[in-house]
N, CA, C and O atoms as CSV, one atom per row, in Angstrom:
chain,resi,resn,atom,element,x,y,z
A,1,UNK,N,N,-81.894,61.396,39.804
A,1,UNK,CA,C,-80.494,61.016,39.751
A,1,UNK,C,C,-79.886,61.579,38.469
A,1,UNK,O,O,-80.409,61.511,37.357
A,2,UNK,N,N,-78.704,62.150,38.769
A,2,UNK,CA,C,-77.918,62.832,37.547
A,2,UNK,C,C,-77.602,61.461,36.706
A,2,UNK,O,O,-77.616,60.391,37.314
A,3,UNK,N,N,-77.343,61.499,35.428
A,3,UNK,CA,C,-76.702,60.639,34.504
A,3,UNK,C,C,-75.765,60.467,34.613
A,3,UNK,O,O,-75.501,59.275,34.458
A,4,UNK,N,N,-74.578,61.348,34.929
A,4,UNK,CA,C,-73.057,61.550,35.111
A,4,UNK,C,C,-72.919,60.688,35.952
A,4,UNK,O,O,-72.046,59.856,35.705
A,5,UNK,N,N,-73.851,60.505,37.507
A,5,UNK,CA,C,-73.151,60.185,38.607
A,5,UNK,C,C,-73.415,58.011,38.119
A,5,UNK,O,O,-72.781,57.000,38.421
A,6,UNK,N,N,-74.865,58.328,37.149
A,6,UNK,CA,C,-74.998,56.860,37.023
A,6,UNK,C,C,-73.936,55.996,35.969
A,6,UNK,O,O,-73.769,54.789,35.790
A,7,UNK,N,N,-73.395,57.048,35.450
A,7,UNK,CA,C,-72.196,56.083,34.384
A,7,UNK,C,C,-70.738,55.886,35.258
A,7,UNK,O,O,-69.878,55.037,35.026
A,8,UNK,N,N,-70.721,56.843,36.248
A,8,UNK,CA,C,-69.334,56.531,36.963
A,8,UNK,C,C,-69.994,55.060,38.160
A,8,UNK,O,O,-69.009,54.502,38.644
A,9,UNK,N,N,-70.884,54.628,38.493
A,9,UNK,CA,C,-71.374,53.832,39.403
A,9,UNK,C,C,-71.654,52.892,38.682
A,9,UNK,O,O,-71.602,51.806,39.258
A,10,UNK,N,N,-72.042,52.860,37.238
A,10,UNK,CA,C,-71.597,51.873,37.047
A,10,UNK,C,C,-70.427,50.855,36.431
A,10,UNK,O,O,-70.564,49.671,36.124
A,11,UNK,N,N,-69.092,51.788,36.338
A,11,UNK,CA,C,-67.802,51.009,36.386
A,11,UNK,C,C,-67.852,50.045,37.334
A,11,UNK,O,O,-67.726,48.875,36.971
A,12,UNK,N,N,-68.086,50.422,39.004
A,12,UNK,CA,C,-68.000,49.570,39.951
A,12,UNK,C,C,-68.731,48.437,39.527
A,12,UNK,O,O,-68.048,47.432,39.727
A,13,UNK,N,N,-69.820,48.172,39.030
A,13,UNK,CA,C,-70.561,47.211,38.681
A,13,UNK,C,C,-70.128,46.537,37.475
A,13,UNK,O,O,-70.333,45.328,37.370
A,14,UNK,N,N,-69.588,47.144,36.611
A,14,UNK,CA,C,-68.763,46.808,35.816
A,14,UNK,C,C,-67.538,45.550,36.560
A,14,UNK,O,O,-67.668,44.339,36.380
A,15,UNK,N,N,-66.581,46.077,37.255
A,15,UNK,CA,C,-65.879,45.873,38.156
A,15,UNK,C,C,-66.311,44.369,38.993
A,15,UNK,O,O,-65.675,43.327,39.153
A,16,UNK,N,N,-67.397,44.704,39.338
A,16,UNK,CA,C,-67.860,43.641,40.164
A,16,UNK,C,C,-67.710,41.976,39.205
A,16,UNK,O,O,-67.106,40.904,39.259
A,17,UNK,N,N,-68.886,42.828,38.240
A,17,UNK,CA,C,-68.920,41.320,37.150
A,17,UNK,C,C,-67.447,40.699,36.760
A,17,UNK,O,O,-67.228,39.517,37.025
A,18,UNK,N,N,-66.569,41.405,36.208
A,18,UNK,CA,C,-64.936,40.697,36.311
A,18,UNK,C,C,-64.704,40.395,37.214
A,18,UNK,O,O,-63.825,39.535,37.153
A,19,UNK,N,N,-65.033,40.630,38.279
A,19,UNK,CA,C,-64.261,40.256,39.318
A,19,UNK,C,C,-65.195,38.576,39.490
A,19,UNK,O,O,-64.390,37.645,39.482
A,20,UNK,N,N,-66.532,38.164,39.618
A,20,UNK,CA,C,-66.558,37.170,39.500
A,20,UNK,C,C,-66.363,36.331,38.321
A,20,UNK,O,O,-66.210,35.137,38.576
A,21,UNK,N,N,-66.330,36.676,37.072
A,21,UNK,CA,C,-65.998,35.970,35.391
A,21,UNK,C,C,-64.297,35.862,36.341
A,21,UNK,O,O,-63.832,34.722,36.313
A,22,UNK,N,N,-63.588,36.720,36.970
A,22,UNK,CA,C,-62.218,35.817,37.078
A,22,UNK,C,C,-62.358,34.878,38.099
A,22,UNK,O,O,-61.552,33.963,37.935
A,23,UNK,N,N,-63.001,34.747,39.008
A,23,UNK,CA,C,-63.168,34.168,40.058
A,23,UNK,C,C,-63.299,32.625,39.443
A,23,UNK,O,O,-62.486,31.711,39.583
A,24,UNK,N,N,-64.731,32.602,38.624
A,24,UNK,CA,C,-65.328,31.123,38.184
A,24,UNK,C,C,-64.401,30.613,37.088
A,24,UNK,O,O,-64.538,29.416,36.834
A,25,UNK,N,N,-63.597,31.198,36.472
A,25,UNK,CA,C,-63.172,30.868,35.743
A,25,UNK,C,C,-61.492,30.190,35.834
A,25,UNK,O,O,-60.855,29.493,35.045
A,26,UNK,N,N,-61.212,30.683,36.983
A,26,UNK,CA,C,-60.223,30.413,37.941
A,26,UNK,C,C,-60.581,28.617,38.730
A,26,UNK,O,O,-59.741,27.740,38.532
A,27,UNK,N,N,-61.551,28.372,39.366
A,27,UNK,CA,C,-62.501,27.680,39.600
A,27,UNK,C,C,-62.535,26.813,38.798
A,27,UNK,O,O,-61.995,25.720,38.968
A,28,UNK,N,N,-63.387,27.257,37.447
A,28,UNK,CA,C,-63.664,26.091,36.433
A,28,UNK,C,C,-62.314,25.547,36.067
A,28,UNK,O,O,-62.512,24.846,35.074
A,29,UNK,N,N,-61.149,25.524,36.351
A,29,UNK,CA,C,-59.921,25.175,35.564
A,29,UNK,C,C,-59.097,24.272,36.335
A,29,UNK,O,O,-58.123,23.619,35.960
A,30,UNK,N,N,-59.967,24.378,38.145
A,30,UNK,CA,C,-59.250,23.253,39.029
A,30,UNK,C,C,-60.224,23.096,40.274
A,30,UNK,O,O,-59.695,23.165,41.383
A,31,UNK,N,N,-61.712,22.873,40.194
A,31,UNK,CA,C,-62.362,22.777,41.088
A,31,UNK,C,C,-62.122,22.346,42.326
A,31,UNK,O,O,-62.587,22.771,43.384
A,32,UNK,N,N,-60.971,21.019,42.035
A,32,UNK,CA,C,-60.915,20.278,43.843
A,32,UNK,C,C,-59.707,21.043,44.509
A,32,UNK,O,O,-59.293,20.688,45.613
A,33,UNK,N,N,-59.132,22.127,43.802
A,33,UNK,CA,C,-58.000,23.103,44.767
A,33,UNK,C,C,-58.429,24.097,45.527
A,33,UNK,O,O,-59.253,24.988,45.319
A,34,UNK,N,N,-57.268,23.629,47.112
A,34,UNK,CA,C,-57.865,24.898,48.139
A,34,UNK,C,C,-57.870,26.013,47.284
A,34,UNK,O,O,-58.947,26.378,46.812
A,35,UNK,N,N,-56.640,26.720,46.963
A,35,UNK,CA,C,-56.223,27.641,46.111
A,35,UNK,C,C,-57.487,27.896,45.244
A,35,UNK,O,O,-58.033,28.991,45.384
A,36,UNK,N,N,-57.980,27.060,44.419
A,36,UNK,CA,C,-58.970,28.001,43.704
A,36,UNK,C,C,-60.070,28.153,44.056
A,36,UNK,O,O,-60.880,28.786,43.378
A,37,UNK,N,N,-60.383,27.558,45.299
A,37,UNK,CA,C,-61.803,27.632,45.709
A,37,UNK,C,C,-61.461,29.028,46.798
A,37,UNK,O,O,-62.211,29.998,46.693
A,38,UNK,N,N,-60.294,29.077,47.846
A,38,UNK,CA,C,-60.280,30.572,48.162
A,38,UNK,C,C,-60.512,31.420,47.134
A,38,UNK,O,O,-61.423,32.243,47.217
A,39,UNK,N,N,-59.495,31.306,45.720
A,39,UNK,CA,C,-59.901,32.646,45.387
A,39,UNK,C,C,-61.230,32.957,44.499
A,39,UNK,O,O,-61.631,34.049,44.095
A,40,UNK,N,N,-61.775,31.689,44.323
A,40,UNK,CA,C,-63.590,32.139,44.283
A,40,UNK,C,C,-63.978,32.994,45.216
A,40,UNK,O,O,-64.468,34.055,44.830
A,41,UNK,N,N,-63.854,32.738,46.640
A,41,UNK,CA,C,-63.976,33.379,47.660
A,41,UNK,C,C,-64.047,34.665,47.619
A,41,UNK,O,O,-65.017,35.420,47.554
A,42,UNK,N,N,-62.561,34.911,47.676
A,42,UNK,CA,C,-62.230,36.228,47.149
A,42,UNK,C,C,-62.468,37.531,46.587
A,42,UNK,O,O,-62.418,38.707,46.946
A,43,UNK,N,N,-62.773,36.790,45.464
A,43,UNK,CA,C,-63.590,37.319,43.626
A,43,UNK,C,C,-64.477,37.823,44.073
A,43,UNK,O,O,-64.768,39.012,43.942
A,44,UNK,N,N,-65.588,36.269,45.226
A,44,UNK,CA,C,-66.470,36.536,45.144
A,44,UNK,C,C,-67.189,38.140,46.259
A,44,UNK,O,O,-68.287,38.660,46.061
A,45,UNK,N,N,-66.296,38.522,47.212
A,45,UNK,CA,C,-66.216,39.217,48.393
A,45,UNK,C,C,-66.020,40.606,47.577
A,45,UNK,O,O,-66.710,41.625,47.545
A,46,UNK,N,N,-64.937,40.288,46.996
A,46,UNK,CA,C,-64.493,41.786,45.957
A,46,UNK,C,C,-65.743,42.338,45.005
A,46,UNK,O,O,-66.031,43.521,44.823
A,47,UNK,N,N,-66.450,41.102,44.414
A,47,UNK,CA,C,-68.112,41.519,43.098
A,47,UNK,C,C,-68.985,41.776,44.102
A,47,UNK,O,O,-69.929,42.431,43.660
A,48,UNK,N,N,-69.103,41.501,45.484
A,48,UNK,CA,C,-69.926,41.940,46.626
A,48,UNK,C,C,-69.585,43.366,46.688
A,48,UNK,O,O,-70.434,44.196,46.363
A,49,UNK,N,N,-68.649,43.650,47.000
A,49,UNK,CA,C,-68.159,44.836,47.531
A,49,UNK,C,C,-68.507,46.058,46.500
A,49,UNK,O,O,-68.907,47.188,46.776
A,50,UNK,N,N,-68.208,45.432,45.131
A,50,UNK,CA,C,-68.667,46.466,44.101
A,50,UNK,C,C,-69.721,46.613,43.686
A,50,UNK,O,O,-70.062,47.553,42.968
A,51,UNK,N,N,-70.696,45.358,44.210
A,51,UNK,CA,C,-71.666,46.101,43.980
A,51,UNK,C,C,-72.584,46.803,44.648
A,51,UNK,O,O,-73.589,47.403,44.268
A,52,UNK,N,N,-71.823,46.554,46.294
A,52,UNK,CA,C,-72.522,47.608,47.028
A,52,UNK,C,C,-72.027,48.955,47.170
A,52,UNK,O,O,-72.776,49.873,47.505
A,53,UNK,N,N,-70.905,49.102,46.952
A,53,UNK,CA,C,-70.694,50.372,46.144
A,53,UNK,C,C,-71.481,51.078,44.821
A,53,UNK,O,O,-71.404,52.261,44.489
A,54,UNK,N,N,-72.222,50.056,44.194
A,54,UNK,CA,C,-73.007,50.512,42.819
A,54,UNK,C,C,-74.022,50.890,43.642
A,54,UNK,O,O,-74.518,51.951,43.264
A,55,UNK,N,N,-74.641,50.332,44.848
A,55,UNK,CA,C,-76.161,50.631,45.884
A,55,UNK,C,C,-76.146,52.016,46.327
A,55,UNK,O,O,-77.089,52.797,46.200
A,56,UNK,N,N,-74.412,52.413,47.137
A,56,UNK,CA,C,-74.032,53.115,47.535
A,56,UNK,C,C,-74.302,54.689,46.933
A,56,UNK,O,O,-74.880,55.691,47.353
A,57,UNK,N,N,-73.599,54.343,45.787
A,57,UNK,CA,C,-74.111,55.549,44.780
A,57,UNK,C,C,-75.207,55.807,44.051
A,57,UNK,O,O,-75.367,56.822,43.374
A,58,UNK,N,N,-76.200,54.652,44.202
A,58,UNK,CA,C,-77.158,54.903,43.823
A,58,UNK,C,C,-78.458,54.955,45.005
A,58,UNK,O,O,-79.618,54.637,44.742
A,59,UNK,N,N,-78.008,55.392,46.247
A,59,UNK,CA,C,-78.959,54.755,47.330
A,59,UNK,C,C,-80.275,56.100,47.403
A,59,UNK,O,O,-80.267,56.885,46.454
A,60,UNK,N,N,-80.994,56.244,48.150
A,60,UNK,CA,C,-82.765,56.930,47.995
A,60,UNK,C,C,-81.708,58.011,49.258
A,60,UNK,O,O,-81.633,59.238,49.199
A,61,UNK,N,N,-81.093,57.233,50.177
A,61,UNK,CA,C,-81.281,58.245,51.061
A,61,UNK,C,C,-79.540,57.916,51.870
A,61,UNK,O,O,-78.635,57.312,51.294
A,62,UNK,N,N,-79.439,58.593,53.520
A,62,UNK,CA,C,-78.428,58.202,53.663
A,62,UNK,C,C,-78.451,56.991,55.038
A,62,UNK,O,O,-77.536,56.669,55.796
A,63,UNK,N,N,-79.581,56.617,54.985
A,63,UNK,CA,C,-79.477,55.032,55.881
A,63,UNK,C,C,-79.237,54.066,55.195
A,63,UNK,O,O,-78.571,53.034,55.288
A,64,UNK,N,N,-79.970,54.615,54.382
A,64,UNK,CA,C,-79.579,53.264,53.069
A,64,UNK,C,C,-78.253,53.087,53.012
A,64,UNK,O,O,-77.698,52.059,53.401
A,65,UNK,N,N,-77.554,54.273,52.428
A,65,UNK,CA,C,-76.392,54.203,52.023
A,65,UNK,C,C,-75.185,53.395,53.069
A,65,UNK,O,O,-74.288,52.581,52.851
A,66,UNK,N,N,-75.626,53.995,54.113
A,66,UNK,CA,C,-75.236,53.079,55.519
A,66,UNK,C,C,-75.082,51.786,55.457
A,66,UNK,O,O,-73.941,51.325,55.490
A,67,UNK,N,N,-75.982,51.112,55.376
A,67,UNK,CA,C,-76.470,49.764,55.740
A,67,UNK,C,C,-75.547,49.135,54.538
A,67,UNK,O,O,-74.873,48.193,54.955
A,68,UNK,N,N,-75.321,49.473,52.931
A,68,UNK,CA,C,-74.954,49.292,52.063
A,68,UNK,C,C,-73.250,49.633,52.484
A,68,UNK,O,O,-72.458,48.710,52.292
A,69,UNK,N,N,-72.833,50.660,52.923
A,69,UNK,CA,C,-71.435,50.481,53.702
A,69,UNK,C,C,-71.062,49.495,54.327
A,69,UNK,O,O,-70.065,48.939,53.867
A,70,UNK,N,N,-71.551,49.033,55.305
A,70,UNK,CA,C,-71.523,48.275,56.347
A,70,UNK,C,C,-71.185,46.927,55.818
A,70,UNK,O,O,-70.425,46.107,56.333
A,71,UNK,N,N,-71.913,46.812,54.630
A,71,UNK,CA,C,-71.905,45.571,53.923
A,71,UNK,C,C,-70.622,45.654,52.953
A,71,UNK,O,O,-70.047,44.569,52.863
A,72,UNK,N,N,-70.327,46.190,52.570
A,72,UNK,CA,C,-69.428,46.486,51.747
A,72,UNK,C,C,-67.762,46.244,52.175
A,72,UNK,O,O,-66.895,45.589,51.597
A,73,UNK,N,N,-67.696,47.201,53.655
A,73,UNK,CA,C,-66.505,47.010,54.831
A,73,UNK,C,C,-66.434,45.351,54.758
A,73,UNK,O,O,-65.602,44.596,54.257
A,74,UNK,N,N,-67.950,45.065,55.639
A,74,UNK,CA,C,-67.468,43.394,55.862
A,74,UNK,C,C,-66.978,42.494,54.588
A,74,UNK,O,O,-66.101,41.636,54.690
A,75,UNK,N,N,-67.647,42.799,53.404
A,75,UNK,CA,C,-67.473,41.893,51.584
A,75,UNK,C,C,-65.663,42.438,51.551
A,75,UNK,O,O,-64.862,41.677,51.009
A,76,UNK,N,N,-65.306,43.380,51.983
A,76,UNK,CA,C,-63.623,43.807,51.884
A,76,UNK,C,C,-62.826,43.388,53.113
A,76,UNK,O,O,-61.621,43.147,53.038
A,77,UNK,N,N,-63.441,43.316,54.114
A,77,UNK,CA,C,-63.072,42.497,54.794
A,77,UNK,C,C,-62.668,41.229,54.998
A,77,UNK,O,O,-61.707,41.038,55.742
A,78,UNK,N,N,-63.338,40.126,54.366
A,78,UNK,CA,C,-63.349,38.994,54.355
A,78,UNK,C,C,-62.388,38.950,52.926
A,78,UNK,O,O,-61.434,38.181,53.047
A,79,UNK,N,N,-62.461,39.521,51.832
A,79,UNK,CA,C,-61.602,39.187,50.908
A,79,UNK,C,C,-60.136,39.661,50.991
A,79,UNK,O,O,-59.298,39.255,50.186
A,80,UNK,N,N,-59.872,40.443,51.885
A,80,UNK,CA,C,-58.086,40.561,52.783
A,80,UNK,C,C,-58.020,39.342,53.458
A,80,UNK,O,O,-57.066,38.565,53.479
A,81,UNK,N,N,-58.894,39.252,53.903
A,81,UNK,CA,C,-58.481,37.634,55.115
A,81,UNK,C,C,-58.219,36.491,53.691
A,81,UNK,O,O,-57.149,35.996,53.336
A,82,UNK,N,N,-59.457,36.326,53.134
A,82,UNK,CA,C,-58.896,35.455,51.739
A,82,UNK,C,C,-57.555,35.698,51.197
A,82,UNK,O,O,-56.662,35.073,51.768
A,83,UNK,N,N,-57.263,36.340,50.382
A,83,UNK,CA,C,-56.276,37.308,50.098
A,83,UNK,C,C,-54.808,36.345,51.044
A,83,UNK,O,O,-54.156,35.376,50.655
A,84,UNK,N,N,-54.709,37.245,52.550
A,84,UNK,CA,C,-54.187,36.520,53.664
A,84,UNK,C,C,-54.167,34.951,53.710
A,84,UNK,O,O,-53.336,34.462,54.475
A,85,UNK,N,N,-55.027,34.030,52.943
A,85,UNK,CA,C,-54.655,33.080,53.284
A,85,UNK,C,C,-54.033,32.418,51.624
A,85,UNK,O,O,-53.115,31.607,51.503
A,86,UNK,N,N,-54.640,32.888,50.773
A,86,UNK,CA,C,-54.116,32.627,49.717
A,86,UNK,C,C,-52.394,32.816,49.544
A,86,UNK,O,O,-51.640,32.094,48.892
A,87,UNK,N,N,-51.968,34.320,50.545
A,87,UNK,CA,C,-50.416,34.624,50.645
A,87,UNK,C,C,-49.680,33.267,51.020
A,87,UNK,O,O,-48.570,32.959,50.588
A,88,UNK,N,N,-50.670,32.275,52.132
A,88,UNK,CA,C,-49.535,31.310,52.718
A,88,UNK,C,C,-48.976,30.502,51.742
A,88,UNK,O,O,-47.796,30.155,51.703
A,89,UNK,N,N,-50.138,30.113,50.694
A,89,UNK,CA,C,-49.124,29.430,49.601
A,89,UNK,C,C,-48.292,29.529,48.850
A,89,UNK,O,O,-47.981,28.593,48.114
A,90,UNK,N,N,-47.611,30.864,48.822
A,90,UNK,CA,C,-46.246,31.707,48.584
A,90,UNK,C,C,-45.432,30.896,48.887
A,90,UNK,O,O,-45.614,30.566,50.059
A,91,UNK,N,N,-43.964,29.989,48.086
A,91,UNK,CA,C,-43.573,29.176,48.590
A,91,UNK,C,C,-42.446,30.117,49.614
A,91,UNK,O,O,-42.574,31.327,49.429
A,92,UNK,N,N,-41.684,29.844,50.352
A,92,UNK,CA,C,-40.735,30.425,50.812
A,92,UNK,C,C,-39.182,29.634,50.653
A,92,UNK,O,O,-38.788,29.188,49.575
A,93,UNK,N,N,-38.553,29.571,51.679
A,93,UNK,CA,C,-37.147,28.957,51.072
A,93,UNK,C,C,-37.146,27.309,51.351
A,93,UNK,O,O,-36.522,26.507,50.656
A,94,UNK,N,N,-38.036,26.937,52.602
A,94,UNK,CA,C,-37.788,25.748,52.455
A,94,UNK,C,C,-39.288,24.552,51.648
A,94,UNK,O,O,-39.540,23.415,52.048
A,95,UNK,N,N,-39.928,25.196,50.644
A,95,UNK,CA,C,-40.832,24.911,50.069
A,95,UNK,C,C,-41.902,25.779,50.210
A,95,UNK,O,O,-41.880,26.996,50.026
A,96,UNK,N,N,-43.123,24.883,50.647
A,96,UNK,CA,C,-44.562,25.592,50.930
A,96,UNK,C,C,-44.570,26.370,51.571
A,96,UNK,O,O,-43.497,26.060,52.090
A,97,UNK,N,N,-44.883,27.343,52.154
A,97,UNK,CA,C,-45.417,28.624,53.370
A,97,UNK,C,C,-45.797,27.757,54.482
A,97,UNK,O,O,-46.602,26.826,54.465
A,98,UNK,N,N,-44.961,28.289,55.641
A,98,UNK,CA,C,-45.362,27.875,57.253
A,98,UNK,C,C,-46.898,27.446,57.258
A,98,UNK,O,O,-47.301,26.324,57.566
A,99,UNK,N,N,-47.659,28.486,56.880
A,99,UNK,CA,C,-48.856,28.759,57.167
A,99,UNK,C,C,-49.509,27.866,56.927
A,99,UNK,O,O,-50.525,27.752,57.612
A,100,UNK,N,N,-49.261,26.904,55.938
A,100,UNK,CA,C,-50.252,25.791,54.982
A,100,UNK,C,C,-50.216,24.729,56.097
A,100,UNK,O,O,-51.261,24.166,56.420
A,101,UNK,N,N,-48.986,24.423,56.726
A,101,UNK,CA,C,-49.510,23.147,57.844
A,101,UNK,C,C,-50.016,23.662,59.522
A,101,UNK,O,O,-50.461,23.041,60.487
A,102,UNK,N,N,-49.674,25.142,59.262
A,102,UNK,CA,C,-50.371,25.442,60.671
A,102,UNK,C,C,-51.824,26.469,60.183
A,102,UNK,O,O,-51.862,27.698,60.248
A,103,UNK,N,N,-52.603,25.829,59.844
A,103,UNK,CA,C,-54.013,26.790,59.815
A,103,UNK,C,C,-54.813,27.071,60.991
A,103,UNK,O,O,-56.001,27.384,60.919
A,104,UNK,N,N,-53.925,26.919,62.473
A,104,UNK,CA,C,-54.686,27.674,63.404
A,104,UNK,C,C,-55.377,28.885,63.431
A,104,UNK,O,O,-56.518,29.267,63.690
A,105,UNK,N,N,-53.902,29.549,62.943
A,105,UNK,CA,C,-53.622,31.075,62.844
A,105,UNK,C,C,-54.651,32.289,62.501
A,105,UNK,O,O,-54.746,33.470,62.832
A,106,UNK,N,N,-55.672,31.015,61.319
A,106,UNK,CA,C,-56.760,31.854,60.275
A,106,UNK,C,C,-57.848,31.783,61.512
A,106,UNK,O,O,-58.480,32.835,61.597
A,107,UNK,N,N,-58.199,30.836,62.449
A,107,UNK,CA,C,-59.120,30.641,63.143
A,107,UNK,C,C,-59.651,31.894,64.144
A,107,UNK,O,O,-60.785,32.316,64.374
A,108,UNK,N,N,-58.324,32.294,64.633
A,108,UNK,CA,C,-57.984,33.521,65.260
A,108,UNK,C,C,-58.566,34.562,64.903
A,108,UNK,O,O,-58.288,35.638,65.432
């Protein structure tokens, strides 16, 4: 493995770790809120994602690298849907966001 390619791979990992230090720390400041326990969630989907991107670039071969995609799509996946539900608490004009008393929608 080149050196070059291992200092740019590991920003992402870099990346990852902030992303959960904001997550818990977000968390530690109001444990019993939906709000901060999604965006643990979140954080936590996004420090997934980067660090299978750190696997990615560092993988033996290209199944690996695969399998480490795959995982990565779904860890970014799930943190848009977070993301998405965190938006409903956006207040709008007549207070809270629609979304907060109808949580069918997320089930979907």
């Amino acid at each position: 493995m080149l050196e070059g390619n291992l200092i740019y791979s590991l920003v992402s990992l870099a990346i990852g770790i902030v992303m959960m230090g904001l997550g818990l720390y977000v968390f530690s400041r109001n444990p019993y809120s939906r709000i901060s326990s999604t965006f643990i969630i979140a954080m936590s989907m996004g420090a997934i994602a980067a660090v299978m991107d750190f696997f990615i670039l560092n993988s033996p071969d290209e199944a690996t690298a695969l399998i480490f995609g795959r995982l990565a799509f779904f860890a970014v996946t799930c943190m848009f849907g977070a993301i998405l539900y965190l938006s409903a608490y956006l207040p709008d004009e007549g207070g809270i966001g629609w979304f907060v008393d109808n949580t069918v929608i997320y089930s979907i």
